[in-house]
mmCIF file of the N, C-alpha and C atoms, coordinates in Angstrom:
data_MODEL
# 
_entry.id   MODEL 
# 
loop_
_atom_site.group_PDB 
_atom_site.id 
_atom_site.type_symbol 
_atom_site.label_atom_id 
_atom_site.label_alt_id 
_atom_site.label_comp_id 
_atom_site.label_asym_id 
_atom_site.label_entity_id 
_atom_site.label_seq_id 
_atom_site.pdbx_PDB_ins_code 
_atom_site.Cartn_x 
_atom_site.Cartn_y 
_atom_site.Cartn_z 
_atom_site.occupancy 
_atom_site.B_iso_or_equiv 
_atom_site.pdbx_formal_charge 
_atom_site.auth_seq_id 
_atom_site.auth_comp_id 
_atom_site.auth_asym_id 
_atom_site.auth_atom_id 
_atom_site.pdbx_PDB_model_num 
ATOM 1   N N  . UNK A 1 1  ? 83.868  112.309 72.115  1.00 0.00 ? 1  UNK A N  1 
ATOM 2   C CA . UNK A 1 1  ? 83.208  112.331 73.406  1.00 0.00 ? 1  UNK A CA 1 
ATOM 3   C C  . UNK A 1 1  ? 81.829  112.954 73.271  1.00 0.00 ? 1  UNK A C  1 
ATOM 4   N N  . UNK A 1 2  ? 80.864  112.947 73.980  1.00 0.00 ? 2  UNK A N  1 
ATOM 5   C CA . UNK A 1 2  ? 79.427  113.209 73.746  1.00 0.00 ? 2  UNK A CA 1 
ATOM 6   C C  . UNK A 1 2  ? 79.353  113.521 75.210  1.00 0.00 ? 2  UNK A C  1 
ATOM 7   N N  . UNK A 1 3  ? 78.537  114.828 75.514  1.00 0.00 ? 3  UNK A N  1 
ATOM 8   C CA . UNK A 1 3  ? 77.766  115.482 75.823  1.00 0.00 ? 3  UNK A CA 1 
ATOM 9   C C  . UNK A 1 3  ? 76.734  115.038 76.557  1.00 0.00 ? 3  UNK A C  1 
ATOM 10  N N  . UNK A 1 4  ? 76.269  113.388 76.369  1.00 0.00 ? 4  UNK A N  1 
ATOM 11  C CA . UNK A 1 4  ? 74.758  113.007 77.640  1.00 0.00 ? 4  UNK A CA 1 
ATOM 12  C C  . UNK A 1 4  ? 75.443  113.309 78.804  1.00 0.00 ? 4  UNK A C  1 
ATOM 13  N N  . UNK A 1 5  ? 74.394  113.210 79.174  1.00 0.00 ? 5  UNK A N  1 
ATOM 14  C CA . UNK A 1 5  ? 73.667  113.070 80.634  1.00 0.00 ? 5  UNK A CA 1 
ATOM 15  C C  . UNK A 1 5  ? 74.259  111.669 81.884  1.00 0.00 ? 5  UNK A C  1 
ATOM 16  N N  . UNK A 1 6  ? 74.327  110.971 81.165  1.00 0.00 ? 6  UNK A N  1 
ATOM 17  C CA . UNK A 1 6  ? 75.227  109.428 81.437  1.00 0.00 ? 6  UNK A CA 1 
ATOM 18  C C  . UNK A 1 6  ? 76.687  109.742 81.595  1.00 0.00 ? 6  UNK A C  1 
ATOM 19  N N  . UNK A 1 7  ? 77.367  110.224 80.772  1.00 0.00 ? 7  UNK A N  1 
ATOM 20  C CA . UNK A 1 7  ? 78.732  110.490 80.475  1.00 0.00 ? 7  UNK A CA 1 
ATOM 21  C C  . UNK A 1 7  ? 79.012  111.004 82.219  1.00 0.00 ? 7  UNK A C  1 
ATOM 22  N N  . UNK A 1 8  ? 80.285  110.061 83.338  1.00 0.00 ? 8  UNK A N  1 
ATOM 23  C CA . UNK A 1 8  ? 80.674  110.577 84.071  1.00 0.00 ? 8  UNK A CA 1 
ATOM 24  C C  . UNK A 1 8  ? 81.893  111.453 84.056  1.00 0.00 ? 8  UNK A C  1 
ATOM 25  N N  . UNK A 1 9  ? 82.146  112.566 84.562  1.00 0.00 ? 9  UNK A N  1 
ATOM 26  C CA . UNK A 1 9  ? 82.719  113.595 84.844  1.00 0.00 ? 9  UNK A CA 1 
ATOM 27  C C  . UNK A 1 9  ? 83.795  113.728 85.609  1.00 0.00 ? 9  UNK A C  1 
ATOM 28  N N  . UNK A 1 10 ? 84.936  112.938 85.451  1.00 0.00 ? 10 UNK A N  1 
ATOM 29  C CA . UNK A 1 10 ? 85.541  113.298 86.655  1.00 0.00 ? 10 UNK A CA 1 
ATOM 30  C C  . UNK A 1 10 ? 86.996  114.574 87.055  1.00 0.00 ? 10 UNK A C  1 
ATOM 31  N N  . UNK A 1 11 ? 87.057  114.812 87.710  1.00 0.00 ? 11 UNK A N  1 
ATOM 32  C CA . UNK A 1 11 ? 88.082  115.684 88.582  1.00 0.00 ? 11 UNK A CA 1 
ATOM 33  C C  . UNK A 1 11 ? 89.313  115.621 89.054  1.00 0.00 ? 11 UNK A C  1 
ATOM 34  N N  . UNK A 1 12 ? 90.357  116.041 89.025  1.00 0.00 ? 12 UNK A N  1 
ATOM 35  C CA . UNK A 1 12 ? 91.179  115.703 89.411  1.00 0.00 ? 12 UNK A CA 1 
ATOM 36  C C  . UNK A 1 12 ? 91.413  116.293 90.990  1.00 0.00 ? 12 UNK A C  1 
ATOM 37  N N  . UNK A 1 13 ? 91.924  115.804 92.447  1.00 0.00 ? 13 UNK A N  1 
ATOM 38  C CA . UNK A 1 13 ? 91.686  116.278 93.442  1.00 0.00 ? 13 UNK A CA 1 
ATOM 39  C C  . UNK A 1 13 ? 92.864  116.900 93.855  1.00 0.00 ? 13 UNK A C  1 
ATOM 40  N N  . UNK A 1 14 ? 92.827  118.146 94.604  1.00 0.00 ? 14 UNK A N  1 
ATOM 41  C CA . UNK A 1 14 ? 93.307  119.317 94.685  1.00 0.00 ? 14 UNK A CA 1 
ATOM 42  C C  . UNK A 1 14 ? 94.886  118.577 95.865  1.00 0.00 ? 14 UNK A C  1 
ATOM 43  N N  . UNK A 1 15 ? 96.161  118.444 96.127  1.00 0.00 ? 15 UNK A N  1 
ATOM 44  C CA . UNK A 1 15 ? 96.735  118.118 97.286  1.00 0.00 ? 15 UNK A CA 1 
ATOM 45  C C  . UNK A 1 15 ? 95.936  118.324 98.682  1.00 0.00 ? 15 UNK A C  1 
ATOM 46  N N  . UNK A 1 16 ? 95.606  119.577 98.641  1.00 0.00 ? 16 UNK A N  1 
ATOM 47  C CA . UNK A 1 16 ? 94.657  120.102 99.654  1.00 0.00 ? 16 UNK A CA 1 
ATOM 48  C C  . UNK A 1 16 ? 93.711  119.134 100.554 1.00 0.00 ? 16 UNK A C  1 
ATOM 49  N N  . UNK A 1 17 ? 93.278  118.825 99.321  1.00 0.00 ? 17 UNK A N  1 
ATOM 50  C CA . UNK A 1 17 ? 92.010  117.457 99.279  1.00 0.00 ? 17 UNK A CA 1 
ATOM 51  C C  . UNK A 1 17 ? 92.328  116.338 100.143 1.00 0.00 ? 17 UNK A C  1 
ATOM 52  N N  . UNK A 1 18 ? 93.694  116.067 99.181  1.00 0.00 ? 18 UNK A N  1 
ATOM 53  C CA . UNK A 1 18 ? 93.939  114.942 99.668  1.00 0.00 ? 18 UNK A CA 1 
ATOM 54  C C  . UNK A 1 18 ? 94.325  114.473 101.140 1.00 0.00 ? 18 UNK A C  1 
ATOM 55  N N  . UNK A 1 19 ? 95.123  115.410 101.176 1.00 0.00 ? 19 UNK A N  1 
ATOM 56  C CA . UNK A 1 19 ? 95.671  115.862 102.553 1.00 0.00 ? 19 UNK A CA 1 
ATOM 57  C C  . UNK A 1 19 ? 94.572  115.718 103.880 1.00 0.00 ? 19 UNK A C  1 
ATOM 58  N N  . UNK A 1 20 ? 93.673  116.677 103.459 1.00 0.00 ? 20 UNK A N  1 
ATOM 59  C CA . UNK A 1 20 ? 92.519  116.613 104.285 1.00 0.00 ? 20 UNK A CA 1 
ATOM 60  C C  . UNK A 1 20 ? 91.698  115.418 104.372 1.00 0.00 ? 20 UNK A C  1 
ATOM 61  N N  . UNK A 1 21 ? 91.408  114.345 103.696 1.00 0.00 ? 21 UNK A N  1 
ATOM 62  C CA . UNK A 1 21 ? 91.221  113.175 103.538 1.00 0.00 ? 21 UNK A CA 1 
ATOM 63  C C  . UNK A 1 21 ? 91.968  111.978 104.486 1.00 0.00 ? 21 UNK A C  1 
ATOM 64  N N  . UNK A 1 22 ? 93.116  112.098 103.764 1.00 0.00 ? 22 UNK A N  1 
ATOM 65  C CA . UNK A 1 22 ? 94.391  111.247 104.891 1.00 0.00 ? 22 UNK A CA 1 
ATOM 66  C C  . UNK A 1 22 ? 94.359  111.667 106.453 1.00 0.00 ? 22 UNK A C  1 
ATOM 67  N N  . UNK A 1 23 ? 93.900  113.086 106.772 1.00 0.00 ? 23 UNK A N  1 
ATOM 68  C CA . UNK A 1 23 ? 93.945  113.535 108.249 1.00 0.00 ? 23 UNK A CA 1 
ATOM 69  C C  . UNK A 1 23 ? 92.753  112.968 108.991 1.00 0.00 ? 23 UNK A C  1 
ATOM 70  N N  . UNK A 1 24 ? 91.767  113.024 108.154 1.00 0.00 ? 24 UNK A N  1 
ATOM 71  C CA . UNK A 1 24 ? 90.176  112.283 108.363 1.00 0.00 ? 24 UNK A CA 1 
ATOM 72  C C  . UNK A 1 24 ? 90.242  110.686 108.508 1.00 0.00 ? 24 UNK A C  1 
ATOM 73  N N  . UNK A 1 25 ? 90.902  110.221 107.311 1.00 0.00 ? 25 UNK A N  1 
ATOM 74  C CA . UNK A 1 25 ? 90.350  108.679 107.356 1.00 0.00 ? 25 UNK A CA 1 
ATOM 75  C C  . UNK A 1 25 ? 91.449  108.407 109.156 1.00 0.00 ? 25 UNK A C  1 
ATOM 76  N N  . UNK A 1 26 ? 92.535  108.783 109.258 1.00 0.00 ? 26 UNK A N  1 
ATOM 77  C CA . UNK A 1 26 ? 93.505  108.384 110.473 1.00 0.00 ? 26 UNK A CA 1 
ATOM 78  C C  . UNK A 1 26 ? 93.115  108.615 111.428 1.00 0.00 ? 26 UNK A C  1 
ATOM 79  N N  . UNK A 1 27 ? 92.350  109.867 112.002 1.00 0.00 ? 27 UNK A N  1 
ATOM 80  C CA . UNK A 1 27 ? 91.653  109.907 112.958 1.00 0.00 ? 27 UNK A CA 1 
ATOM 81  C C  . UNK A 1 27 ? 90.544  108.755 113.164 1.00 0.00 ? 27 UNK A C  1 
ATOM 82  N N  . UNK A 1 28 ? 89.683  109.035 112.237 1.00 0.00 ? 28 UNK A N  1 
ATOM 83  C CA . UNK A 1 28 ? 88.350  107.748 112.216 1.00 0.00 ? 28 UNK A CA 1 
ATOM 84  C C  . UNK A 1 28 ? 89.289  106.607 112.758 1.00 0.00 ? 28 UNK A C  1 
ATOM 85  N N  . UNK A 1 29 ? 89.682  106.020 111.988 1.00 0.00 ? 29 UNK A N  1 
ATOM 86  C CA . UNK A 1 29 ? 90.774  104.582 111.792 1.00 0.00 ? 29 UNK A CA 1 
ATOM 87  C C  . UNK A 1 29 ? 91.087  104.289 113.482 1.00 0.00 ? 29 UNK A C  1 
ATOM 88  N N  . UNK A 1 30 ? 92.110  105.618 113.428 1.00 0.00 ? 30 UNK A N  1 
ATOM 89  C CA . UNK A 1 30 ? 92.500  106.066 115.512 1.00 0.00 ? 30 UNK A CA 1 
ATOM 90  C C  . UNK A 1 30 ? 91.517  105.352 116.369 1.00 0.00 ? 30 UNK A C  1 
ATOM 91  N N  . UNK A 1 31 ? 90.139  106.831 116.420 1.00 0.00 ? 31 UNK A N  1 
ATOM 92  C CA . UNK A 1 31 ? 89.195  106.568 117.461 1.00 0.00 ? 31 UNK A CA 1 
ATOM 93  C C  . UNK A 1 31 ? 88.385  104.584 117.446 1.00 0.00 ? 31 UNK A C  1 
ATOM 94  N N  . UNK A 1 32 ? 88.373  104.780 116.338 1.00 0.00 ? 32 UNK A N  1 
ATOM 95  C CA . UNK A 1 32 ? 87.279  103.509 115.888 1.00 0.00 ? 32 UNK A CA 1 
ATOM 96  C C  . UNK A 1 32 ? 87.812  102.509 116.640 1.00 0.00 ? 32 UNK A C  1 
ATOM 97  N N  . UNK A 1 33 ? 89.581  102.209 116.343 1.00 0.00 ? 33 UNK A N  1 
ATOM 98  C CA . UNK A 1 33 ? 90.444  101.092 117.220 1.00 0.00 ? 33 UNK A CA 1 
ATOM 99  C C  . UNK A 1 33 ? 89.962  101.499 118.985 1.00 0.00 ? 33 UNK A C  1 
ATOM 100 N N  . UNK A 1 34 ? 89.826  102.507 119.198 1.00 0.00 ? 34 UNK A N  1 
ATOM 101 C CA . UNK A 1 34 ? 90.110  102.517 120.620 1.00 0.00 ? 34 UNK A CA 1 
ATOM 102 C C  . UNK A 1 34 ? 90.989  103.805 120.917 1.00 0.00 ? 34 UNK A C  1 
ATOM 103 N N  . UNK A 1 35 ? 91.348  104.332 120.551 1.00 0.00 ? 35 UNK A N  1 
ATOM 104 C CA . UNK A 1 35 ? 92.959  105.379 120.839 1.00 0.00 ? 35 UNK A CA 1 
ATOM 105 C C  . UNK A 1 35 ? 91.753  106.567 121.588 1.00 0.00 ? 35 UNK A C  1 
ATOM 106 N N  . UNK A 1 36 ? 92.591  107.611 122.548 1.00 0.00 ? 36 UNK A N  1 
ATOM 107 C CA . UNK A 1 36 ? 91.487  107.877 122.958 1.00 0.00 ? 36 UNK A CA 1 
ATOM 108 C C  . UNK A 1 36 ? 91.419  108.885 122.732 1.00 0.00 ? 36 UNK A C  1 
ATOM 109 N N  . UNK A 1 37 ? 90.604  110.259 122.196 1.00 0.00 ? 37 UNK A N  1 
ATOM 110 C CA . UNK A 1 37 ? 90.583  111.098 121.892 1.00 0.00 ? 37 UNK A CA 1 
ATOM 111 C C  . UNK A 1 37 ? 91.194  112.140 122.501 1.00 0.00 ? 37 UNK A C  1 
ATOM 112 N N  . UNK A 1 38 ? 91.523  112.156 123.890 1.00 0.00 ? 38 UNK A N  1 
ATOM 113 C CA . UNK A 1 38 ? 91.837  113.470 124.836 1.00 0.00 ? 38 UNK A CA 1 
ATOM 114 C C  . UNK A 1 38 ? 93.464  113.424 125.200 1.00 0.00 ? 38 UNK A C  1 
ATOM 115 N N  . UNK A 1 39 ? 93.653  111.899 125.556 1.00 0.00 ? 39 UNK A N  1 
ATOM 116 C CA . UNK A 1 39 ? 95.213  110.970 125.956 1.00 0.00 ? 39 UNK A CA 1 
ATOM 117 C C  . UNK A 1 39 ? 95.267  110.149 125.665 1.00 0.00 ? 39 UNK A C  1 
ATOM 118 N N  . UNK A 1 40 ? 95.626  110.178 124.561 1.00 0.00 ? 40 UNK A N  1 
ATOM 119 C CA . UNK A 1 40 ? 96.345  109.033 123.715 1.00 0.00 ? 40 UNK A CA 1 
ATOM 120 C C  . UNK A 1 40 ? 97.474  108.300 124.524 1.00 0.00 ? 40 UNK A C  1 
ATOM 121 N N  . UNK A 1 41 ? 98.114  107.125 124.879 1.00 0.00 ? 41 UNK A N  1 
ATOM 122 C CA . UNK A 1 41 ? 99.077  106.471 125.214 1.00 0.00 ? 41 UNK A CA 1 
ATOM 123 C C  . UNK A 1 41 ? 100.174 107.344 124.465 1.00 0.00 ? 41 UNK A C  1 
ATOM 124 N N  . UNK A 1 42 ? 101.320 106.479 125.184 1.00 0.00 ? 42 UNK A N  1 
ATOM 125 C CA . UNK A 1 42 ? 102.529 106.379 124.078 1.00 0.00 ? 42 UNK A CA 1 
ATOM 126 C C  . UNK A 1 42 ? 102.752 105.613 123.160 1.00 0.00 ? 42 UNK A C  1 
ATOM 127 N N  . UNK A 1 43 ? 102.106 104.157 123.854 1.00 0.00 ? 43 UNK A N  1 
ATOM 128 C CA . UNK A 1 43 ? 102.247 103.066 123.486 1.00 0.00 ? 43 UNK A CA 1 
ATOM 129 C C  . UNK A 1 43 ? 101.069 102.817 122.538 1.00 0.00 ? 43 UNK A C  1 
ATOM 130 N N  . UNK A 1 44 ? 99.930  103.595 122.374 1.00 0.00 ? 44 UNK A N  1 
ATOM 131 C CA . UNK A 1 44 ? 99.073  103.658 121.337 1.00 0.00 ? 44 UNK A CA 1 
ATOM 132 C C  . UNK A 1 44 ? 99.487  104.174 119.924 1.00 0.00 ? 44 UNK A C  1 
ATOM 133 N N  . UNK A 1 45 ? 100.504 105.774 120.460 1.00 0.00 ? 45 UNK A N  1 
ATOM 134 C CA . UNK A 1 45 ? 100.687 106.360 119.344 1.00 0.00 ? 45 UNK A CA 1 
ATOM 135 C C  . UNK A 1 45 ? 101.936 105.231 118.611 1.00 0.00 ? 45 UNK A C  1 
ATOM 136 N N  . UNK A 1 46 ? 102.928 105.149 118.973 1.00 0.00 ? 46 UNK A N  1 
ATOM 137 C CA . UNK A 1 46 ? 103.721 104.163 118.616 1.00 0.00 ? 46 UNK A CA 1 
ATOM 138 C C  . UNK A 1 46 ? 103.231 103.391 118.123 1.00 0.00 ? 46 UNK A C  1 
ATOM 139 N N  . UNK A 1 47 ? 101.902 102.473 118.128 1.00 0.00 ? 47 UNK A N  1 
ATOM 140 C CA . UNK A 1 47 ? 101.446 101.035 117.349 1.00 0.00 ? 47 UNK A CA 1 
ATOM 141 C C  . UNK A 1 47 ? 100.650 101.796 116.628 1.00 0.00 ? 47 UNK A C  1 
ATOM 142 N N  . UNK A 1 48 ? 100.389 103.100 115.859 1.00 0.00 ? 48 UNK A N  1 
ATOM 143 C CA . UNK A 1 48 ? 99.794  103.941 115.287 1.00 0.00 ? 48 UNK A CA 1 
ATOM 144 C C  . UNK A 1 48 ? 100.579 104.422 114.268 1.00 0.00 ? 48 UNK A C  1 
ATOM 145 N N  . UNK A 1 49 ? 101.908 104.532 114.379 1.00 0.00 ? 49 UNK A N  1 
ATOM 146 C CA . UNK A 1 49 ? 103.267 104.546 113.675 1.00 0.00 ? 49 UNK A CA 1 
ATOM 147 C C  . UNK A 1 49 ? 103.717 106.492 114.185 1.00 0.00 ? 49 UNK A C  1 
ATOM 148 N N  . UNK A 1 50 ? 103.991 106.894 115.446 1.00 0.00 ? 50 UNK A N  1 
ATOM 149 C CA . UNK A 1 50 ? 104.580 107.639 115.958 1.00 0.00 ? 50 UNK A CA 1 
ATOM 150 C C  . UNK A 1 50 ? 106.292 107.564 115.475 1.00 0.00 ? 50 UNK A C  1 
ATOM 151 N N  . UNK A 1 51 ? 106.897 109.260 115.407 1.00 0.00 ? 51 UNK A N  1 
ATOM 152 C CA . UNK A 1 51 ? 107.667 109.156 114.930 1.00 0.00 ? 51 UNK A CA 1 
ATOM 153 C C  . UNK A 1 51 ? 108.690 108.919 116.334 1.00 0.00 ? 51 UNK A C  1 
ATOM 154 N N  . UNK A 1 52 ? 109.185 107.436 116.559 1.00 0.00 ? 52 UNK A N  1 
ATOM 155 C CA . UNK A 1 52 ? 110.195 107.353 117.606 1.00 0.00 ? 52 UNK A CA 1 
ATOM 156 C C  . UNK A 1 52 ? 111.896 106.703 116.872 1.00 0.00 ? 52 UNK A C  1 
ATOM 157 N N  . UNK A 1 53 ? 112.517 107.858 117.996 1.00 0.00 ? 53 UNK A N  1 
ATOM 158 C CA . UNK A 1 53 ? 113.804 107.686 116.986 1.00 0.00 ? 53 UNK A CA 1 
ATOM 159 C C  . UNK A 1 53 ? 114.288 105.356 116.606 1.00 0.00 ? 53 UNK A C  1 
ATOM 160 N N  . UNK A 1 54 ? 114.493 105.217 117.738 1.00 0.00 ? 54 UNK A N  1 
ATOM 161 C CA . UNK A 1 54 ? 115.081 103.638 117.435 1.00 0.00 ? 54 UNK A CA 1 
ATOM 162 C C  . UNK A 1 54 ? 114.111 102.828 116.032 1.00 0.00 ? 54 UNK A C  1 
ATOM 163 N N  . UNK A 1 55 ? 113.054 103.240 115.952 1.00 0.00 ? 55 UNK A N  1 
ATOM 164 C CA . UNK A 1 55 ? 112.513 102.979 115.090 1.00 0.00 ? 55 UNK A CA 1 
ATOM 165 C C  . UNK A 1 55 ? 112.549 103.575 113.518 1.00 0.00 ? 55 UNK A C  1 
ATOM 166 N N  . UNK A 1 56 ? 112.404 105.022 113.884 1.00 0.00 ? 56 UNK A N  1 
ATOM 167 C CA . UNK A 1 56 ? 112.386 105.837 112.774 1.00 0.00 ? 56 UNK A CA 1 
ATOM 168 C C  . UNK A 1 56 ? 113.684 105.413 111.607 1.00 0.00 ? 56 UNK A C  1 
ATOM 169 N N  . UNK A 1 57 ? 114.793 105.520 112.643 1.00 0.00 ? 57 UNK A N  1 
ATOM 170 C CA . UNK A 1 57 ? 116.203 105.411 111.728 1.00 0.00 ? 57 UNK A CA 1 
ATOM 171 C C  . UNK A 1 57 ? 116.878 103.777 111.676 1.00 0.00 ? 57 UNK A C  1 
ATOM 172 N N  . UNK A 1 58 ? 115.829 103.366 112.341 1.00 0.00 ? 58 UNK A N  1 
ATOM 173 C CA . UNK A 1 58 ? 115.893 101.711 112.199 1.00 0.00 ? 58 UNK A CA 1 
ATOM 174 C C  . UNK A 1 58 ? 115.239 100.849 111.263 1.00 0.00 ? 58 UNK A C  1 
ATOM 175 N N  . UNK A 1 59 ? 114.363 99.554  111.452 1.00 0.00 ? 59 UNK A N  1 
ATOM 176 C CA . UNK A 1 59 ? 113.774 99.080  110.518 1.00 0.00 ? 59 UNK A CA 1 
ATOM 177 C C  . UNK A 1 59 ? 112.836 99.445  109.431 1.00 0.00 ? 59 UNK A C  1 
ATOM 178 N N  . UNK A 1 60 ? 111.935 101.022 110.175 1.00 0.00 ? 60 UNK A N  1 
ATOM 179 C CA . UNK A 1 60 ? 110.467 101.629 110.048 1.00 0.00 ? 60 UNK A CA 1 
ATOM 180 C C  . UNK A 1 60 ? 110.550 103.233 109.579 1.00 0.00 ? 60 UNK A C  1 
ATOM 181 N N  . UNK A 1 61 ? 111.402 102.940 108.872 1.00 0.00 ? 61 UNK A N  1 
ATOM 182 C CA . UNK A 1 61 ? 111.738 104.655 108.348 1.00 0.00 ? 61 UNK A CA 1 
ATOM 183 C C  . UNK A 1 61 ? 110.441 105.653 107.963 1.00 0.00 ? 61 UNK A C  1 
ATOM 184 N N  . UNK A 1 62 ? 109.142 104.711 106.787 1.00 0.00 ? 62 UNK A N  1 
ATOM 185 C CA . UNK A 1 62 ? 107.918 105.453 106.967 1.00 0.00 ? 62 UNK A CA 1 
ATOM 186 C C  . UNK A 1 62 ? 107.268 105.780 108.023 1.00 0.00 ? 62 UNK A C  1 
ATOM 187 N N  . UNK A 1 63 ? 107.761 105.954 109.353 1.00 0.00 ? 63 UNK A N  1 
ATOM 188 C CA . UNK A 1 63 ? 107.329 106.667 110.387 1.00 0.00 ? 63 UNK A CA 1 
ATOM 189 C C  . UNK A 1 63 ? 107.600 108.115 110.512 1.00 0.00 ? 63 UNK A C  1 
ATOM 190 N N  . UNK A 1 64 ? 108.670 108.386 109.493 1.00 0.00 ? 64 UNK A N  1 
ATOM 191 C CA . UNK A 1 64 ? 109.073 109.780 109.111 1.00 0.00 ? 64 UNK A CA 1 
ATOM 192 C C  . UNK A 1 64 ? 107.613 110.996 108.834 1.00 0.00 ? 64 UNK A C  1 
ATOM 193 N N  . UNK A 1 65 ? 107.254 110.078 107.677 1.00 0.00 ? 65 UNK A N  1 
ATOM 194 C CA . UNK A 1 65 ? 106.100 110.199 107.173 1.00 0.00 ? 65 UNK A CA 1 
ATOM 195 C C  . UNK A 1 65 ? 104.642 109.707 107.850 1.00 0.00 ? 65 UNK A C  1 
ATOM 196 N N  . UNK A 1 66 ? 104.420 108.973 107.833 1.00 0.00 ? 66 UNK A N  1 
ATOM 197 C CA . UNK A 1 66 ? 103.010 108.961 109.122 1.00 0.00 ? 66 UNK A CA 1 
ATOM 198 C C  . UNK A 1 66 ? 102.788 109.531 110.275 1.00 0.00 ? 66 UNK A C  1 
ATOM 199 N N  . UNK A 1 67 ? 104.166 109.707 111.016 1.00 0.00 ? 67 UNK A N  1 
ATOM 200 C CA . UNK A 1 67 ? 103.453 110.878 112.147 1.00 0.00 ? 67 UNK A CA 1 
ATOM 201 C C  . UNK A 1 67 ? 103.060 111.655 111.807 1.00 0.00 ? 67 UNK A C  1 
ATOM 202 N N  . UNK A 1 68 ? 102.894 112.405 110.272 1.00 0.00 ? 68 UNK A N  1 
ATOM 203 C CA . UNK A 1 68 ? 102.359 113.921 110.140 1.00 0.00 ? 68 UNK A CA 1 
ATOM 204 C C  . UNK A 1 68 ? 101.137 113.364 110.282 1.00 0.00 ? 68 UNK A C  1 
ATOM 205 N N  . UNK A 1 69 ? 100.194 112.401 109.985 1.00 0.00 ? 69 UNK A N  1 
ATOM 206 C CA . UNK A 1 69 ? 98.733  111.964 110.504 1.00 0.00 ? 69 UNK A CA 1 
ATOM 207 C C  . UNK A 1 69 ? 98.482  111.437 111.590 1.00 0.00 ? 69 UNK A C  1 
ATOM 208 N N  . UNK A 1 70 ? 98.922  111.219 112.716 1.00 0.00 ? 70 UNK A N  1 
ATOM 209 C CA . UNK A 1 70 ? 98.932  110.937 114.125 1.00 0.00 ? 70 UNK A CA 1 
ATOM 210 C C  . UNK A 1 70 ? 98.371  112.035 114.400 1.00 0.00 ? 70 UNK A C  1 
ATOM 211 N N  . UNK A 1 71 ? 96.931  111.755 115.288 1.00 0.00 ? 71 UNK A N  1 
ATOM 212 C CA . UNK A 1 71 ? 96.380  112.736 116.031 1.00 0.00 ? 71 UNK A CA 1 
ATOM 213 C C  . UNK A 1 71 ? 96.495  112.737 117.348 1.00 0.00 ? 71 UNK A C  1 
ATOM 214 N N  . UNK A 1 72 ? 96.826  113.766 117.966 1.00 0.00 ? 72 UNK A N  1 
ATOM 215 C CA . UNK A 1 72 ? 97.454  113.861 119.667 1.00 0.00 ? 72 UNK A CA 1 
ATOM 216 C C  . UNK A 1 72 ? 96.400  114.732 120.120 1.00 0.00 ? 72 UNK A C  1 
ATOM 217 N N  . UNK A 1 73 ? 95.561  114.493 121.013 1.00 0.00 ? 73 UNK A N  1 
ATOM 218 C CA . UNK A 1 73 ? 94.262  114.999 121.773 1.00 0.00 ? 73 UNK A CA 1 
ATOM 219 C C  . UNK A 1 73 ? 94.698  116.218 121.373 1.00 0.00 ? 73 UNK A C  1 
# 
């Protein structure tokens, strides 16, 4: 390996990071569609992937997991 100036550098990113990333891009993603920053629907958060039981333990189990990025005003 060599030492220029050219040679890119990379990092490995912290969970932390990532985490904070996934909370960012879902919001953006959220507002950008329309969802509304203050009152969100129900029926927004749900097509957003809200954790609702008939669903959760039904067809859509990764709703377990995506509500932790659902942002609620």
């Amino acid at each position: 390996m060599s030492s220029s100036p050219q040679a890119l550098e990379f990092r490995r990113l912290s969970p932390t990071t990532v985490l904070i990333g996934l909370n960012a891009a879902m919001f953006i993603a959220m507002v950008v569609s329309g969802v509304s920053l203050v009152e969100p629907s129900s029926l927004q958060l749900v097509k957003w992937g809200a954790n609702w039981l008939p669903l959760s333990l039904g067809p859509q189990p990764w709703r377990m997991l995506v509500a932790n990025y659902i942002h609620i005003g």
